[in-house]
LUMGU-910577 format. One line per field, with one value per residue (C-alpha): residue in three letters; x, y, z. Coordinates in steps of 0.001 Angstrom, whole numbers. Example, Ala and Ser with C-alpha at 12.3 -4.5 7.8 and 13.67 -1.06 7.14 Angstrom:
<rs>
rest	[ALA / SER]
u	[12300 / 13670]
v	[-4500 / -1060]
w	[7800 / 7140]
</rs>
This chain:
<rs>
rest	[UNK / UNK / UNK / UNK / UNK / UNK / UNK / UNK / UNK / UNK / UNK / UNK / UNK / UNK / UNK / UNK / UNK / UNK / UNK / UNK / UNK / UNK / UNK / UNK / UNK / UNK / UNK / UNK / UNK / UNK / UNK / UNK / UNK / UNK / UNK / UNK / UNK / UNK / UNK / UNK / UNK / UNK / UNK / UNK / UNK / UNK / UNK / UNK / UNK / UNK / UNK / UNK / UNK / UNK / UNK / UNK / UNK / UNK / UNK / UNK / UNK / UNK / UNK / UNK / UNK / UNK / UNK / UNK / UNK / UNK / UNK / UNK / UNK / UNK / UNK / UNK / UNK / UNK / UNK / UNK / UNK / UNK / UNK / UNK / UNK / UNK / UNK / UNK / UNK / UNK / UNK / UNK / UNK / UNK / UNK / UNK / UNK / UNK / UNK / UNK / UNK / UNK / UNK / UNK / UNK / UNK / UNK / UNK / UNK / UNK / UNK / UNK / UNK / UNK / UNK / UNK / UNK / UNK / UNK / UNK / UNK / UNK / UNK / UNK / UNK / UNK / UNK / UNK / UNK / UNK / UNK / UNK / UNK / UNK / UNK / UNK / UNK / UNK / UNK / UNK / UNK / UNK / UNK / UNK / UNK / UNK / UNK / UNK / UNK / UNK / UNK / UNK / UNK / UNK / UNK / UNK / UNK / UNK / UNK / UNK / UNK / UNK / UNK / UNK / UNK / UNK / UNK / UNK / UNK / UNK / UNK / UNK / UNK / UNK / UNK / UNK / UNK / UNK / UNK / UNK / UNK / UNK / UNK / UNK / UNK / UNK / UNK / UNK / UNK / UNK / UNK / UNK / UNK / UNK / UNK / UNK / UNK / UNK / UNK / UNK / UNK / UNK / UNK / UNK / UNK / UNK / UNK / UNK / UNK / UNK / UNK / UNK / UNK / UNK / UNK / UNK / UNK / UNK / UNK / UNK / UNK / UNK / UNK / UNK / UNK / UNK / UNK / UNK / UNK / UNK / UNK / UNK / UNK / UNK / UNK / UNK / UNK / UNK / UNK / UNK / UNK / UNK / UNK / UNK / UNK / UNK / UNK / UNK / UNK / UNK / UNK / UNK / UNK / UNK / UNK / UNK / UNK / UNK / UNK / UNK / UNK / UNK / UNK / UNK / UNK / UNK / UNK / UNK / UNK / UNK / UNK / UNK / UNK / UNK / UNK / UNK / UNK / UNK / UNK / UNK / UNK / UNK / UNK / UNK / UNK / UNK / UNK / UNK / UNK / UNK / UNK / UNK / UNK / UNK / UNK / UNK / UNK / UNK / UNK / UNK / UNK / UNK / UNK / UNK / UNK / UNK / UNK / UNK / UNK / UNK / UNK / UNK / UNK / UNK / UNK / UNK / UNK / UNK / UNK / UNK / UNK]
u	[-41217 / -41162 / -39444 / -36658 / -36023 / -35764 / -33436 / -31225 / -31232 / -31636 / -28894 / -28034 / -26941 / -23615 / -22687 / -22911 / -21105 / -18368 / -17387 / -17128 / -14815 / -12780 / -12674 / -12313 / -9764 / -7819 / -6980 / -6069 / -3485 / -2106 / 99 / 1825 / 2087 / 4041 / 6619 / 7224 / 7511 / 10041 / 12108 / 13694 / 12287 / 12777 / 10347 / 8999 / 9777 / 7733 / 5036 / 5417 / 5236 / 2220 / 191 / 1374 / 86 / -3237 / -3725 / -3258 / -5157 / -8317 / -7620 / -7523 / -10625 / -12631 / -11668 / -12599 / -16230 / -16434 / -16130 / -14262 / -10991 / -9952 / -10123 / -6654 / -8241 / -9225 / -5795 / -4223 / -6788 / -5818 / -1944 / -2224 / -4524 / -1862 / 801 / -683 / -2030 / 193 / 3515 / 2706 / 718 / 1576 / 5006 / 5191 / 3874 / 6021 / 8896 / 7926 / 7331 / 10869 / 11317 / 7649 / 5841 / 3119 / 306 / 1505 / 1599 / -2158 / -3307 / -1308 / -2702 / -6272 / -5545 / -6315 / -10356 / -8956 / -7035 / -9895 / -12588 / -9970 / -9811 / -13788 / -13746 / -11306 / -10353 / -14009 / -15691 / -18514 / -18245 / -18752 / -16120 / -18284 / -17058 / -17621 / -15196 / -12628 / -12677 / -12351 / -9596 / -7690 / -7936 / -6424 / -3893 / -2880 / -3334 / -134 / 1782 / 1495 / 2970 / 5255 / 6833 / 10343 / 9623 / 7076 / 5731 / 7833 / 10933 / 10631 / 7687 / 9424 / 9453 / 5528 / 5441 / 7792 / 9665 / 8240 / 8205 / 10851 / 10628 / 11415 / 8766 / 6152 / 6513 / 6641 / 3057 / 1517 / 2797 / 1127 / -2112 / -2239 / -1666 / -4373 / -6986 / -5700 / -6461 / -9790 / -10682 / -9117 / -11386 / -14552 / -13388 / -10748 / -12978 / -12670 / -14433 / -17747 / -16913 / -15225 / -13793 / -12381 / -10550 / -9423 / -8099 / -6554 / -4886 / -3165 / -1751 / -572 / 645 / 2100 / 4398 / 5002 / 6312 / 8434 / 10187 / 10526 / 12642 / 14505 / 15396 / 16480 / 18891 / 16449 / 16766 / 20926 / 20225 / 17480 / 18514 / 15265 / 17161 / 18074 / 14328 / 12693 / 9527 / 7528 / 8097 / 6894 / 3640 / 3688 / 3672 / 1221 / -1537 / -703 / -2070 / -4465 / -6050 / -4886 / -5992 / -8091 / -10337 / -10716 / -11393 / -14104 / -15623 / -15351 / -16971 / -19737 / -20782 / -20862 / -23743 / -25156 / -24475 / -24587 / -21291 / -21306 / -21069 / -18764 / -16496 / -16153 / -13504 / -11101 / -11484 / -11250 / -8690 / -5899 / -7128 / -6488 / -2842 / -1851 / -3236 / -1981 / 1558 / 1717 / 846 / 1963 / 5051 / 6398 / 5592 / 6101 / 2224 / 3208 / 1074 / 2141 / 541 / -2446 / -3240 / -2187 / -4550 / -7123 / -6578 / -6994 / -9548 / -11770 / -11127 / -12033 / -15059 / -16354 / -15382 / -16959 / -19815 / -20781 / -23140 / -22002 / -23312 / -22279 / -20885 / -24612 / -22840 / -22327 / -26155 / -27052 / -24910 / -25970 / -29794]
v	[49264 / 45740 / 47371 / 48652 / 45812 / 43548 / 45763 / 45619 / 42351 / 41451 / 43877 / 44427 / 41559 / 43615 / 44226 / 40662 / 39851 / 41923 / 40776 / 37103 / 38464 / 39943 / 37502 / 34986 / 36563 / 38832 / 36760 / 34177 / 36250 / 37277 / 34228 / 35140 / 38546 / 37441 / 35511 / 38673 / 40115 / 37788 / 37598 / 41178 / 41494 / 39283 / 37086 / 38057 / 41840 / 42010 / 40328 / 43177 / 45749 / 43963 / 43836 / 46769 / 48933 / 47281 / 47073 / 50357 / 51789 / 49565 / 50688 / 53914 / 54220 / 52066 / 54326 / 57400 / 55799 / 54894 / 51712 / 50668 / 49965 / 46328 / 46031 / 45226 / 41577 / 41170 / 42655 / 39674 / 37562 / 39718 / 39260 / 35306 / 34770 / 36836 / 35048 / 32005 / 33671 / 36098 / 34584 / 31204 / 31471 / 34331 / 34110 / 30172 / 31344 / 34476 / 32425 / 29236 / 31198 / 31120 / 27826 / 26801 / 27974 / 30124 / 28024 / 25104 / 27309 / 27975 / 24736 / 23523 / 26545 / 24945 / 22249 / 24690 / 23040 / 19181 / 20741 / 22946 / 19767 / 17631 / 20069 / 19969 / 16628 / 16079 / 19321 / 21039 / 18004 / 19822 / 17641 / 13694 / 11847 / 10021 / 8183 / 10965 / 12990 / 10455 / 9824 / 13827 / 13865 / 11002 / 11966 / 15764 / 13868 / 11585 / 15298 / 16681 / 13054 / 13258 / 17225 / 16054 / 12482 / 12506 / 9320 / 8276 / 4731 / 4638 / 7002 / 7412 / 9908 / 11571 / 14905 / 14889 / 14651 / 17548 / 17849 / 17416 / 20837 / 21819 / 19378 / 22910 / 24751 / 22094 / 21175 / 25201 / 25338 / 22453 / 24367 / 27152 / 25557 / 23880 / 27655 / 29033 / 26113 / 25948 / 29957 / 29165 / 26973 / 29316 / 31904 / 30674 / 30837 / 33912 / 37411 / 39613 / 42460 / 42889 / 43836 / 41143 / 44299 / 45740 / 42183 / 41292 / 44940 / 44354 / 41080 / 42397 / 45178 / 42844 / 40821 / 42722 / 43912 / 40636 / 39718 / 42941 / 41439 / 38129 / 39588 / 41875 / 38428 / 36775 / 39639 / 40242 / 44130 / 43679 / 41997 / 44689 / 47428 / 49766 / 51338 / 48070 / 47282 / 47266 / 49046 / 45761 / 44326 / 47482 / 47537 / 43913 / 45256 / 47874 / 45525 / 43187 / 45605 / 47779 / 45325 / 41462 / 42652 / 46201 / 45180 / 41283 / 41585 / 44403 / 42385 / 39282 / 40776 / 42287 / 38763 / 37044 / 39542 / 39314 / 35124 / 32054 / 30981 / 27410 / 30155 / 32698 / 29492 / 28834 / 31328 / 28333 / 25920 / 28709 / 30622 / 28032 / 27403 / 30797 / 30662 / 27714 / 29383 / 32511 / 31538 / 29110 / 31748 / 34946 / 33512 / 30524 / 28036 / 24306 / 22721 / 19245 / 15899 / 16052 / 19509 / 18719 / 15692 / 17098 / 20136 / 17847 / 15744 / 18858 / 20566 / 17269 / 17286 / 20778 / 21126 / 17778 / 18832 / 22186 / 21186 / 18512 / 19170 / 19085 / 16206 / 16684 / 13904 / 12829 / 14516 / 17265 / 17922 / 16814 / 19102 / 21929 / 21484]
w	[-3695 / -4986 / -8242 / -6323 / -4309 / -8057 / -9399 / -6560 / -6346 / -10047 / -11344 / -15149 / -17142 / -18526 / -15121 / -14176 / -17157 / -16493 / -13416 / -14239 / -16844 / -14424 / -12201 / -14843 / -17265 / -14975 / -12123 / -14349 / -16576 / -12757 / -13060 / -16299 / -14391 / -11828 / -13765 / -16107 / -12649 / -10625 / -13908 / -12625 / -9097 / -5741 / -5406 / -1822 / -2263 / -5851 / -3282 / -602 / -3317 / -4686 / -1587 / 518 / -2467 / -2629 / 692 / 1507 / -1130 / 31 / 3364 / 3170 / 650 / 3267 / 6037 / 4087 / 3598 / 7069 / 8084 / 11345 / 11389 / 12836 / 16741 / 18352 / 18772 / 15120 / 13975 / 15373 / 13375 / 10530 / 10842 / 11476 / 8175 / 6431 / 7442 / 6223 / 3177 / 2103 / 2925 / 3288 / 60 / -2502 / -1173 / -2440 / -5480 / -6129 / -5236 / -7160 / -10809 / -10971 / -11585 / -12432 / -15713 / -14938 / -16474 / -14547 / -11432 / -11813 / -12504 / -9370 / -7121 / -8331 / -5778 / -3000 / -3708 / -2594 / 677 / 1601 / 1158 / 2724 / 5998 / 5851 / 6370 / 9045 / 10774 / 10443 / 10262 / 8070 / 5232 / 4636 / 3166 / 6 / -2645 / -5291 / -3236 / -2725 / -6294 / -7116 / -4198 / -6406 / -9398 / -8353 / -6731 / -10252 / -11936 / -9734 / -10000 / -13562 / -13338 / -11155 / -11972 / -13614 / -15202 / -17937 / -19247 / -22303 / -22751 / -26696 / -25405 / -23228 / -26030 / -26174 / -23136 / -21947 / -18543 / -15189 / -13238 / -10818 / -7304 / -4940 / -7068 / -6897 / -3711 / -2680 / -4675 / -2383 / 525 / -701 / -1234 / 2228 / 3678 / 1793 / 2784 / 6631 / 6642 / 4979 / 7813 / 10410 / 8739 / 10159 / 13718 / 14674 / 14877 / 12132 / 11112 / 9807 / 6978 / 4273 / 2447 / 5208 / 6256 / 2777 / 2983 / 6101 / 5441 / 1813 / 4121 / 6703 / 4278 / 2144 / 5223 / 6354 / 2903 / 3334 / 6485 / 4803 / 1745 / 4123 / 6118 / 3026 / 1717 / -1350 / -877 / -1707 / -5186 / -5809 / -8273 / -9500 / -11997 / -13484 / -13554 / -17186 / -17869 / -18406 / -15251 / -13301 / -15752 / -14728 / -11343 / -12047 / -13105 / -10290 / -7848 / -9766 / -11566 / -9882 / -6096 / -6451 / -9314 / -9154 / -5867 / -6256 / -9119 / -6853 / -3578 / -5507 / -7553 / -3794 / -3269 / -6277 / -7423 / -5673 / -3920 / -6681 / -9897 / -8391 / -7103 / -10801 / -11745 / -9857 / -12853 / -15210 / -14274 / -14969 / -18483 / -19196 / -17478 / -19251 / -22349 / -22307 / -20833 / -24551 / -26529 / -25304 / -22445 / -24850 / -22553 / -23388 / -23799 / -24131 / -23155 / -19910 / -19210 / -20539 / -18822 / -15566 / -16097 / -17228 / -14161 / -11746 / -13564 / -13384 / -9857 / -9116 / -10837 / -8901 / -5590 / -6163 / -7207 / -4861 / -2086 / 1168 / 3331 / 7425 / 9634 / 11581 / 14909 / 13686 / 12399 / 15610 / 17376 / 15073 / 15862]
</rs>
């Protein structure tokens, strides 16, 4: 019996393997995805299609195997984190590879880490504010500044450098990542099912309609022409939902049984490395200094706020015990 029970929890090192390069590789190539996919397709309604498809198809395959569907009460739960995650979110994002290069889109999305410690701290209040944090906080915030900044110590650089990134998109990405870390918090108290499949399933439905309203709001269905459509954007499309939501996330809810929450968490310093790499070599996007600091900046930040140990406020342990 004590075999069994190693091998199930001790699985096969390929397997393992494979799903950090999933995780790793394909949700970080999502981002060039998306802009080969918003280069023909609205924004929000390339989102809808995205998530709808996913969604559904998780549904449905969860429903089949038996699990329960959501309770009227955890719908709403459901539909509120999808607002904030979907729309508020993946709709930024969709939106914001329009006028942001996908690599630089990833390594701003990595900021998600400083909102989500920052709403541990002071929302939550499960997290200490120490100095290595505040540090981490600052230095993600000199990563975006130097993204950001339209103006540069000495002019004569300003080629090496490159550009700063569009003020709409960026500022759409920080919106984005504030969504995403509010619904983390929100996570831990609104009932939702059992299941994490079954919600994650949920919310890409949701929010994959929700995103459907959105782009039906803004006119996007009168500018949208499927016959005008070239094949690589719907592969883009394509991989966006078989492989971007149905795979990853298969990959990624199996490693949270199988890792510890600090290695799985690492596919959020990885992933923009590969976006900024693969949108230089295969998109043609500009690497210049200013890139690479600002990913340096970011990454440097992530990696320290992931991988520092949480320390509670003293009321809060009290409270707790």
């Amino acid at each position: 019996m004590g075999t069994g029970q190693d091998a199930a929890s001790h699985p096969a090192k390929w397997k393992t393997l494979l799903a950090f390069a999933i995780i790793y590789f394909v949700w970080g190539s999502t981002f060039y995805a998306i802009r080969v996919g918003v280069a023909e397709v609205p924004p929000f309604l390339l989102a809808s299609m995205r998530f709808v498809a996913a969604g559904l198809a998780l549904y449905l395959w969860l429903i089949a195997r038996g699990e329960r569907s959501p309770s009227p009460r955890q719908w709403v739960s459901v539909t509120l984190l999808a607002l904030l995650i979907f729309v508020g979110d993946y709709g930024m994002v969709f939106w914001a590879e329009r006028r942001v290069p996908s690599g630089v889109t990833a390594v701003m999305m990595a900021t998600i880490a400083a909102f989500m410690a920052l709403s541990e701290i002071f929302i939550l209040r499960t997290q200490k504010l120490t100095v290595r944090l505040a540090v981490a906080l600052l230095v993600g915030i000199c990563g975006v500044a130097v993204l950001v900044s339209p103006t540069i110590p000495f002019e004569k650089l300003t080629s090496l450098v490159g550009a700063p990134i569009d003020p709409a998109g960026a500022t759409a990405l920080i919106i984005g990542a504030i969504c995403w870390s509010v619904a983390s918090a929100l996570s831990r108290k609104l009932p939702q099912p059992e299941s994490k499949v079954m919600s994650s399933g949920a919310q890409m439905l949701a929010g994959g309609v929700l995103l459907g309203l959105v782009s039906a709001a803004l006119g996007e269905f009168h500018d949208f022409h499927p016959a005008r459509v070239s094949s690589g954007a719907w592969i883009a499309l394509l991989y966006l939902i078989v492989l971007g939501s149905i795979v990853a996330f298969t990959a990624y809810v199996w490693l949270i049984h199988h890792e510890s929450p600090t290695r799985v968490g690492t596919y959020a310093y990885v992933n923009p490395v590969i976006a900024v790499l693969l949108g230089y070599f295969v998109g043609g996007e500009a690497l210049g200094l200013r890139t690479i600091l600002g990913t340096l900046f970011v990454l440097v930040s992530v990696v320290t706020i992931t991988t520092t140990r949480k320390t509670a406020p003293a009321t809060v342990a009290k409270s707790v015990r």
